[in-house]
C-alpha positions, -999 to +999 in steps of 0.1 A: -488+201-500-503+230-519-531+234-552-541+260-570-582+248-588-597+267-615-621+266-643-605+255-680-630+266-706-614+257-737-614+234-752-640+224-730-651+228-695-636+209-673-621+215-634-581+216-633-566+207-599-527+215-595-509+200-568-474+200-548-469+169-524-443+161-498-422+141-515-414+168-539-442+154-567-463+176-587-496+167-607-521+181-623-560+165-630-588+175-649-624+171-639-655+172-665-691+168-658-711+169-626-696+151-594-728+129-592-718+116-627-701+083-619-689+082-655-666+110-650-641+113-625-604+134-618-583+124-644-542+128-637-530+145-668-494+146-661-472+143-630-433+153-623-409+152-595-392+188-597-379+185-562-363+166-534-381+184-505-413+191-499-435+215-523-444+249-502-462+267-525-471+270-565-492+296-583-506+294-623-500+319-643-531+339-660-525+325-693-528+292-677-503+276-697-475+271-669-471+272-633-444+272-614-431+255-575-408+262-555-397+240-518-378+234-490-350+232-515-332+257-530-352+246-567-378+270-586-395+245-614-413+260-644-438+240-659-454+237-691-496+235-686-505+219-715-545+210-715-550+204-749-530+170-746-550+136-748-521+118-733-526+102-700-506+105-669-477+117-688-443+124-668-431+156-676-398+172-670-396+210-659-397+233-689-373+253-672-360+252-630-332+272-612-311+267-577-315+296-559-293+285-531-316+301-508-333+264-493-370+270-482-390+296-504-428+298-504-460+317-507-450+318-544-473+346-563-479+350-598-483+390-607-514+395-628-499+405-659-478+373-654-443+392-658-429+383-626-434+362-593-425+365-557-418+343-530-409+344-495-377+333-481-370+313-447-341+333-449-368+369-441-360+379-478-387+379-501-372+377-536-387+386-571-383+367-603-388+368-640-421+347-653-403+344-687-366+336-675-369+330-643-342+355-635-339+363-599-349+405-605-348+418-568-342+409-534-362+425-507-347+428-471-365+440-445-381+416-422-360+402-390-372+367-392-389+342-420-411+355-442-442+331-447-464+349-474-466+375-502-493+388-528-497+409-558-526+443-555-548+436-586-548+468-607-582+487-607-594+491-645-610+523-656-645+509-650-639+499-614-622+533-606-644+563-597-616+588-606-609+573-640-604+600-667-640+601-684-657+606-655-635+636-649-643+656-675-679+651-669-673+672-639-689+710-644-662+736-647-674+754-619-666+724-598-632+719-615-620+757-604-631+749-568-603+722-565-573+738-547-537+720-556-536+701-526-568+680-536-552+677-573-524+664-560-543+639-534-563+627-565-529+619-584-523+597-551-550+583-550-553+576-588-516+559-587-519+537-557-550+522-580-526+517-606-497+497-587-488+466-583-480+468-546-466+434-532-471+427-497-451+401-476-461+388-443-428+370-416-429+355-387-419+385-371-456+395-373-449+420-395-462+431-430-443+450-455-453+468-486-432+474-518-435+492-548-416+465-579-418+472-611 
């Protein structure tokens, strides 16, 4: 199986617990209150059955209104995360789901922005989609055997980076003149790996690739 927990805050705050099972189901359940309250337990807010394998992997997206599975099939379910409901246990179909025809795709990541999501193959591909359409957007080919695993590099904001542009021009002049163009051009480096989204997928060749998408 696979979950993905995190902290709704609105409406109110409350637990949410999404989960893949072997038999291809997918739920989601809400928790409020403190686990010692017996008055308050995990409530199953709605529950599908997307595939006919079993779920490998499934990722939320930041918004926190969908998330999306994908299995040993060849299926890649979208579904709508709607926390606001008061209805119970509610089956719910896929908002949206595609055949890939590529059986067995998994370590599904969501990008940060929540544009696209990657997965990695059985097949040693590790393939990149559309968030919105679902639209298969690149296939990456590298790895000899299956790939297991990918993730998205979390972009560093201005705050968290030391070469961010306001704390350049604090530098003195004098210090400025001293750079030579070879440290000007490393700081361009330096300040553009910061700024990708580098993806990195791990196979079973015990290998780890990097790509730049998007």
């Amino acid at each position: 199986m696979s979950v993905a927990l995190f902290h709704d805050l609105e409406p109110r705050e409350r637990l949410v617990l999404v989960s893949g099972y072997e038999d291809g189901q997918v739920m989601v359940h809400t928790h409020s209150g403190a686990f010692d309250d017996k008055t308050h337990g995990w409530v199953k807010i709605m529950m599908g059955k997307p595939h006919s394998q079993p779920v490998l992997s499934l990722d939320v997206f930041p918004s926190r209104r969908h998330f999306v599975t994908s299995s040993a099939d060849a299926i890649i379910a979208k579904f709508s995360l709607d926390l606001d409901s008061t209805q119970l246990a509610s089956a719910q179909n896929a908002e949206k789901s595609i055949n890939t025809k590529h059986a067995g795709q998994q370590g599904l990541n969501v990008r940060a922005d929540g544009k696209i999501f990657a997965t990695a193959g059985w097949d040693g591909r590790t393939r990149v989609y559309s968030c919105k359409t679902m639209k298969e957007l690149a296939v990456l080919k590298w790895h000899k055997d299956g790939c297991y695993a990918t993730n998205f590099a979390k972009i560093s904001t201005p705050n968290e980076n030391n070469t961010s542009g306001e704390e350049a021009h604090d530098e003195s002049t004098e210090i400025a003149t001293r750079k030579s163009a070879l440290d000007h051009i490393k700081q361009e480096r330096e300040v553009k790996s910061r700024s990708t989204h580098w993806l990195a997928a791990g196979g079973k060749d015990a290998k780890i690739t990097l790509w730049e998408v998007y």
